[in-house]
N, C-alpha and C positions, 0 to 999 in steps of 0.2 A: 671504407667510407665513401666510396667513388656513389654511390648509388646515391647518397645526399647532392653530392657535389653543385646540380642545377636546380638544388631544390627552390631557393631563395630567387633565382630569376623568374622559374617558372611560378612561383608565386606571386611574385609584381606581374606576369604578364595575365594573368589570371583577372584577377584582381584589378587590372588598367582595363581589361577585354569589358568585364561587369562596370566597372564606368561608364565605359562608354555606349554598352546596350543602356544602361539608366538612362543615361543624358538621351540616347533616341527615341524611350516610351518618353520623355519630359516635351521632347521640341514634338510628339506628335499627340499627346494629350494637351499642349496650347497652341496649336497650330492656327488655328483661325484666331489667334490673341495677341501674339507677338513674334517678332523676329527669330526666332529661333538659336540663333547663333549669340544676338543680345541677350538671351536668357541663358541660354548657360555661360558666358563671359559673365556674365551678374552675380549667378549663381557662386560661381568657381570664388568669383572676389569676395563674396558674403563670408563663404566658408574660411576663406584663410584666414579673414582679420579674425574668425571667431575662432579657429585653431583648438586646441582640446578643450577651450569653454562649451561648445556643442555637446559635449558627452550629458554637462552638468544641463541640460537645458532639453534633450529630448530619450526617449527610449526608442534604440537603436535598432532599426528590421530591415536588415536585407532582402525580402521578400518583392520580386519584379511584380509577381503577380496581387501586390497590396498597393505600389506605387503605380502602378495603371489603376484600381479601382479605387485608391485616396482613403480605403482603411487605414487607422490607426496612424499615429502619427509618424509619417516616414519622414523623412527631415527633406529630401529633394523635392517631394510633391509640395509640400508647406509651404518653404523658402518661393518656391514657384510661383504659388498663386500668390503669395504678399508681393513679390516681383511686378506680377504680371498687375495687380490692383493699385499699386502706388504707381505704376508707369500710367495704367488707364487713366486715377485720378489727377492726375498732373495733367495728363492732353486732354480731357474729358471739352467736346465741343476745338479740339482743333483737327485741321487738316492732315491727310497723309503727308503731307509734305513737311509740315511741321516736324510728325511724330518723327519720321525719317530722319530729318537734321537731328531732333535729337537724340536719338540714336546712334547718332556720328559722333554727337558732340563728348568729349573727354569728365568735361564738368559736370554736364548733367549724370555721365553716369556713376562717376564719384559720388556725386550727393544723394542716389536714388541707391546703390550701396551701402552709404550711412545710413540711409534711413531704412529700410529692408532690415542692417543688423540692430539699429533699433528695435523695431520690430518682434524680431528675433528675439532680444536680451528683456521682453515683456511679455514675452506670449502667456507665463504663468498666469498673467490678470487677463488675459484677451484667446489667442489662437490656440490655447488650449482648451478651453472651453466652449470651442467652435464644437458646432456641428460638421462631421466630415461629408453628409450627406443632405443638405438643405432640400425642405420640402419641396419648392418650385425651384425647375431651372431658370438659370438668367445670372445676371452679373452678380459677381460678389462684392457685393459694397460694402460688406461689415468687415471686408478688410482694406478697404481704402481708409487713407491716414486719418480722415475727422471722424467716421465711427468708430474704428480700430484705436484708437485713443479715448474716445467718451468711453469706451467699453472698461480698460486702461483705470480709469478715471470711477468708473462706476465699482470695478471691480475691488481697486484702493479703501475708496472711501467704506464698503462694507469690511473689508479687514481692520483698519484703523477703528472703527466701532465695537467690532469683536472684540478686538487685542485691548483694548480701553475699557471693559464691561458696561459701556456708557448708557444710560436711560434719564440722559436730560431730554428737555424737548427738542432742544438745537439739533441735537443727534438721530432724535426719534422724526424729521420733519425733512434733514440731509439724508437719512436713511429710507425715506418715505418717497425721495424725489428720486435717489438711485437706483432703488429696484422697479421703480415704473419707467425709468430711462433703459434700464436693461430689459425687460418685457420691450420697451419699441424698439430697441437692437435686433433683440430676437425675431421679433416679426419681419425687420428687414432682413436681416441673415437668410431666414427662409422664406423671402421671396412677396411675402404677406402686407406691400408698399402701403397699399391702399386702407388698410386698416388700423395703421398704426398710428392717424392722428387723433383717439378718444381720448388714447394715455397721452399722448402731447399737447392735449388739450389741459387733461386734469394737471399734468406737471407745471402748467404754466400759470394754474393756481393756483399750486402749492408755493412756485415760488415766489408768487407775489403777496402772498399770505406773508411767508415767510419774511420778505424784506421789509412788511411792515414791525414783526419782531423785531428786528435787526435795531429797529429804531426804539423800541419799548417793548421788555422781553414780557412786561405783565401780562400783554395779549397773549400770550403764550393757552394760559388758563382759559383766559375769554372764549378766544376759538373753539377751545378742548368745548367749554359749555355747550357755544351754539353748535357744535356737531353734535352732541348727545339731545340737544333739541331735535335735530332734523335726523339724528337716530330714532328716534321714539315718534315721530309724526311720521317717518315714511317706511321703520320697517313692523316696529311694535305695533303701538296702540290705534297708530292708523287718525292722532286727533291730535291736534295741538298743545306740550305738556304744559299748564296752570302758570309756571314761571313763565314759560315765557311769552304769556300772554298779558303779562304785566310787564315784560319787557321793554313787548312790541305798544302798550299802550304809553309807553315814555320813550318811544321813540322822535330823535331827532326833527328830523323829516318825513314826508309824506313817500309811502311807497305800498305794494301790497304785501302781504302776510308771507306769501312763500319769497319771495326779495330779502326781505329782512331776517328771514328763516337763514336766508344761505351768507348773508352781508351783515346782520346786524350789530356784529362786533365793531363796527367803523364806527358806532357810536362813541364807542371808548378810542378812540385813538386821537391824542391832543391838535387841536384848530382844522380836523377834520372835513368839515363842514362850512368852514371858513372859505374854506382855498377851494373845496368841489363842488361846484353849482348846477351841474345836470350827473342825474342819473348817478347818486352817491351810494345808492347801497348794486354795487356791480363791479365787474372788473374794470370795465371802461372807466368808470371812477376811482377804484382804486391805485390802475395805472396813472389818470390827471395826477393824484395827490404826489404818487412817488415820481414825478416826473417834476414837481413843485420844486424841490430840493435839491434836485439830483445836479451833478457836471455835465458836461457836454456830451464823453461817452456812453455815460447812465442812461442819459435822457436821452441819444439814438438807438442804446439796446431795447429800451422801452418802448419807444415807438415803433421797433421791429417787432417786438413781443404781441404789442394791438394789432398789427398789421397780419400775424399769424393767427393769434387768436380766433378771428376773426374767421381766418381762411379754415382754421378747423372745424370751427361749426358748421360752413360751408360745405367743409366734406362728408361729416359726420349727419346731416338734416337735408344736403342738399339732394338732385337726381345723379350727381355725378361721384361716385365713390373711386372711381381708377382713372389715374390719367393714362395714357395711349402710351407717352412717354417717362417710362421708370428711371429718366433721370432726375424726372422735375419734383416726383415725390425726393429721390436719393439728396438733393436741396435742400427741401425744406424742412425734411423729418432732422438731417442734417444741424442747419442754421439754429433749429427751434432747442433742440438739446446741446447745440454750442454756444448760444447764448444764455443757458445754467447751468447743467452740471461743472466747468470748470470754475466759474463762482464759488460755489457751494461748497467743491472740493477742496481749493482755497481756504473759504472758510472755515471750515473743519480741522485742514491743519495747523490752522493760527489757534483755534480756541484748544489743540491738547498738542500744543509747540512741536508739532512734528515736520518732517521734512516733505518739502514739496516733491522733491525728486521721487521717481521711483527706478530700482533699482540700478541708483549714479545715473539715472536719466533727466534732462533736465523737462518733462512730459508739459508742465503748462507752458515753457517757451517753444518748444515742439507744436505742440497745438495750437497757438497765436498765429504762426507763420503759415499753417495749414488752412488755420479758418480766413486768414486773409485772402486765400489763394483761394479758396470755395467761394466767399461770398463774391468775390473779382468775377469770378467763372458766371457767378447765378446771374450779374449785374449783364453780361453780355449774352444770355441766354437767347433763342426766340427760335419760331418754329421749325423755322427752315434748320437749324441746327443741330436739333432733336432729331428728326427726321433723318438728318445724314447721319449721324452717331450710330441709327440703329445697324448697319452695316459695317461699318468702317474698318474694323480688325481684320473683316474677311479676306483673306488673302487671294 
């Protein structure tokens, strides 16, 4: 039996030797990203809290040569770049010197540990479903914590609707917002900043359609109508269908034909017309009405909502489709699906009593703390700081 004897050391040393080459393709495949030594210190502590839960959570390749190219999911390259993403979005707009202290600091990197194994213990709704190879190079911000959780979030709410075989309209309108929130993920994931606000445009319809349900589910059917109007005028028959031209002839106020084509269910919706005195069959009007009622937070989400609105059309009509800086899109593509999809998702699980959490995660108090720390960032944004950011990792 002598010939066993050093079998078991020479297999630890085997085996510690392949560690350690990993850990050196990892610090030189984020070499212009991060610390290198804080990233495998990160690494190392993500792993141990997760201990043999990693088994249940990835398929397992030791392959050097798939952890330098980011095929398939290798659990070092992955854990990496969620690392190296929630460290960028945390300093996103600070100084190296900043980043440096925290990188010294104990706490921060306690809490950026928790949140990486976060991360980690969600990927089924989010980083696995990534793309390992994003069509444009550049930052990944669909794994910074406010997309990496909308996604989270978008991913949830289409399983709770499956698992529920639900086809009310409440479901059919939360389902209608999550897959056009996950199409603007997507485009951000690869790289496509600039064009993802038509569907953040359209989301920001749906949901203000929809809060008008929230208040009177009748409209539910209204709406359903006036779309089958503006089906039939813009892809059918190409003419205005007989109803609703009897509609439009009892309508409220004065406005034109294609207006009331896309608005004119506001007719139906109780003291209406009362409370909005410009410009009532539009969003801008429909935002006044739900802004009538709302509390203090409502009524600043709202006025963020106009304030986006607005800026998508801008991008969407205007000469300017790219900003120079893919932070200021990563903002606002941001803000605009963080001020709905966790709504929504909310309310989804109130109406079939399910649990907010997702997997023992507590993901909308996750999220609160994130989007505060986003919108903090956008509040101090300006040019000179864009500008430095484009640089900054470079070592």
């Amino acid at each position: 039996m002598k010939e066993y004897a050093n079998f078991a050391p020479e297999l630890l040393r085997q085996f510690e030797a392949h560690c350690q080459n990993r850990n050196r393709l990892l610090k030189k495949i984020f070499d212009n990203e991060i610390n290198g030594s804080f990233l495998i210190s990160t690494k190392e502590d993500v792993l141990g809290i997760l201990g043999e839960e990693i088994i249940k959570l990835y398929d397992f390749d030791f392959s050097e040569e798939k952890i330098w190219t980011g095929f398939d999911n290798v659990v070092d390259y992955e854990i990496g770049k969620m690392i190296v993403a929630v460290h960028h979005a945390h300093n996103l707009l600070n100084s190296k010197e900043d980043i440096s202290s925290c990188e010294k600091n104990v706490v921060y990197k306690n809490n950026l540990v928790e949140q990486v194994t976060d991360e980690v213990r969600l990927r089924q709704y989010a980083a696995r479903l990534f793309r390992q190879n994003p069509m444009m190079q550049g930052e990944s911000f669909i794994y910074y914590p406010v997309p990496y959780l909308l996604f989270v979030f978008c991913s949830r709410i289409s399983e709770i609707i499956n698992q529920n075989h639900s086809d009310t309209p409440l479901a059919h309108w939360i389902y209608q917002i999550a897959y056009r929130s996950l199409a603007t993920l997507t485009l951000m994931e690869d790289g496509f900043l600039g064009v993802a606000y038509s569907p953040c445009r359209t989301i920001i319809e749906d949901y203000l359609k929809l809060s008008l349900c929230f208040k009177n589910s009748s409209l539910f059917k209204i709406i359903a109508k006036f779309e089958n109007y503006e089906l039939e005028q813009s892809c059918c028959s190409q003419k205005f269908p007989e109803e609703f031209e009897i509609e439009y002839g009892k309508r409220k106020n004065k406005c034109k034909k294609s207006d009331y084509l896309h608005y004119g269910f506001v007719d139906h919706v109780n003291n209406y017309h009362a409370l909005v005195k410009s410009n009532p069959y539009s969003i801008p009007g429909i935002i006044d009405y739900l802004k009538s009622g709302a509390d203090n937070a409502s009524r600043d989400s709202l006025e963020q909502l106009s304030v986006f609105y607005k800026m998508c059309h801008g991008y969407i009509h205007g000469a300017v489709i790219d900003s120079k800086y893919p932070q200021l899109h990563y903002f606002e593509i941001s803000m605009i699906l963080g001020e709905i999809v966790p709504r929504v998702y909310e309310k989804l699980c109130d109406e079939f009593g399910m649990e907010k959490t997702v997997n023992g995660i507590d993901v909308p108090g996750r999220f609160k703390e994130e989007f505060a720390l986003l919108k903090e960032q956008y509040r101090e944004r300006n040019t000179e700081k864009f500008e430095f950011e484009q640089g900054k990792w470079r070592r």
